[in-house]
C-alpha positions in Angstrom: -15.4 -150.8 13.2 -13.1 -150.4 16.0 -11.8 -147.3 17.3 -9.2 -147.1 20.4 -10.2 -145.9 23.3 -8.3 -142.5 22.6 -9.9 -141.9 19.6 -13.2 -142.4 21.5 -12.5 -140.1 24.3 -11.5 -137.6 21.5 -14.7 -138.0 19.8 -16.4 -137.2 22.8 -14.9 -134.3 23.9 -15.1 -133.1 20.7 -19.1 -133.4 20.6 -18.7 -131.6 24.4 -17.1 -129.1 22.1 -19.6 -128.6 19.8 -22.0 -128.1 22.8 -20.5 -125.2 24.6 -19.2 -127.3 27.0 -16.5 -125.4 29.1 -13.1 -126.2 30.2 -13.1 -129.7 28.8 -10.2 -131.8 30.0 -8.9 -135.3 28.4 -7.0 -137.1 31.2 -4.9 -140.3 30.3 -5.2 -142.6 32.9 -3.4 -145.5 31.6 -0.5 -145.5 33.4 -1.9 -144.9 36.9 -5.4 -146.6 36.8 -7.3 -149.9 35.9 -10.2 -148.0 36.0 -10.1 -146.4 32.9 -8.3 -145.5 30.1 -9.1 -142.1 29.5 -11.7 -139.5 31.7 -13.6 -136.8 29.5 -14.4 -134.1 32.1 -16.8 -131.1 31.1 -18.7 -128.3 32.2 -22.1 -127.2 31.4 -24.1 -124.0 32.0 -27.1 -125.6 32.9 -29.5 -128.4 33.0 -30.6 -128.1 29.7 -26.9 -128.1 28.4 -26.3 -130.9 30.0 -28.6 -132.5 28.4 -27.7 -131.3 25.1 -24.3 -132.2 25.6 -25.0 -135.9 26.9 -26.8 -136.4 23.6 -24.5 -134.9 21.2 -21.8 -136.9 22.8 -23.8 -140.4 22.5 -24.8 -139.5 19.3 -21.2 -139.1 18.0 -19.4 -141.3 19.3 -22.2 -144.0 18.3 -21.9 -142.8 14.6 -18.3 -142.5 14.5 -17.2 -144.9 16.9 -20.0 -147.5 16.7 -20.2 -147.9 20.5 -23.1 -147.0 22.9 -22.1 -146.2 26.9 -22.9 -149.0 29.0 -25.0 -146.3 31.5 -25.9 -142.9 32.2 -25.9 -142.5 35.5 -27.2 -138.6 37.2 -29.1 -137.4 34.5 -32.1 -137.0 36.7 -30.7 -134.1 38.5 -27.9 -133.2 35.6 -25.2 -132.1 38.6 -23.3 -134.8 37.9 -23.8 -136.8 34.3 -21.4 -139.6 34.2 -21.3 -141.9 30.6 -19.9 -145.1 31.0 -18.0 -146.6 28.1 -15.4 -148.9 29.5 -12.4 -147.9 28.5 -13.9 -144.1 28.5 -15.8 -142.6 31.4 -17.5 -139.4 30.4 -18.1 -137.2 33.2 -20.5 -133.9 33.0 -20.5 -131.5 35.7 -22.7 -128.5 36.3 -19.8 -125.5 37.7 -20.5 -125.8 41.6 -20.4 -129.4 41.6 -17.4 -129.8 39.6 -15.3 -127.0 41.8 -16.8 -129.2 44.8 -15.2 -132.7 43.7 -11.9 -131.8 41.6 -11.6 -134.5 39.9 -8.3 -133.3 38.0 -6.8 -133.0 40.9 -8.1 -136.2 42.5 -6.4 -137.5 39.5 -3.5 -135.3 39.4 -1.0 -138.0 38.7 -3.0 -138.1 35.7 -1.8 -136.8 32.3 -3.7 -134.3 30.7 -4.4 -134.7 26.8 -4.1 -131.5 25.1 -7.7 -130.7 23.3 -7.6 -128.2 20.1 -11.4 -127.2 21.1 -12.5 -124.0 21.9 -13.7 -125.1 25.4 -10.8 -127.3 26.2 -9.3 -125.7 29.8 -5.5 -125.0 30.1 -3.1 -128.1 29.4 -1.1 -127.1 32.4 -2.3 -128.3 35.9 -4.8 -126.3 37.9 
């Protein structure tokens, strides 16, 4: 099976979704990075939703996309999760720590994906 890597990054945000993840944002970095294609940024409440929401998201997008990330980096302290997936980097932020680094507006030259999710943040730039 091969998926693109925006139906990846969809995949994932939508198992951040199904988490309670909060303002979930999809940025498309094609254009502007060799990076990565796409960033999945998320919030969660706590460490324990972190968690949750680092498993969901590995789970999914291994049964519907038939990849596994190539690391997990940060679960130890669950501030900062990032999953690595090549083309897709996950990141997973606790709320302080995500306010501290910005990263939509590190990447602000990025464009944002809209999300139909019930925690996806505002389309329109912060």
């Amino acid at each position: 099976m091969s998926v693109t890597s925006t139906e990846l990054a969809k995949v994932a945000a939508m198992a951040a979704d199904k988490k309670k993840a909060t303002d979930i944002v999809m940025l498309d970095l094609r254009s502007i990075s060799d990076v990565c294609d796409y960033f999945v940024i998320a919030t969660a409440a706590n460490r324990r939703m972190a968690d949750s929401i680092i498993d969901e998201i590995e789970e999914k997008v291994r049964v519907n996309c038939d990849e596994k990330p190539y690391s997990i980096e940060g679960r130890e302290s669950s501030h900062w999760i990032l999953m690595d997936y090549g083309s897709v980097v996950v990141h997973v932020f606790d709320y302080e720590t995500r306010k501290f680094y910005r990263l939509e507006h590190l990447w602000g030259d990025a464009q944002r994906v809209p999300l139909d999710l019930e925690g996806a943040a505002d389309t329109k730039a912060e």
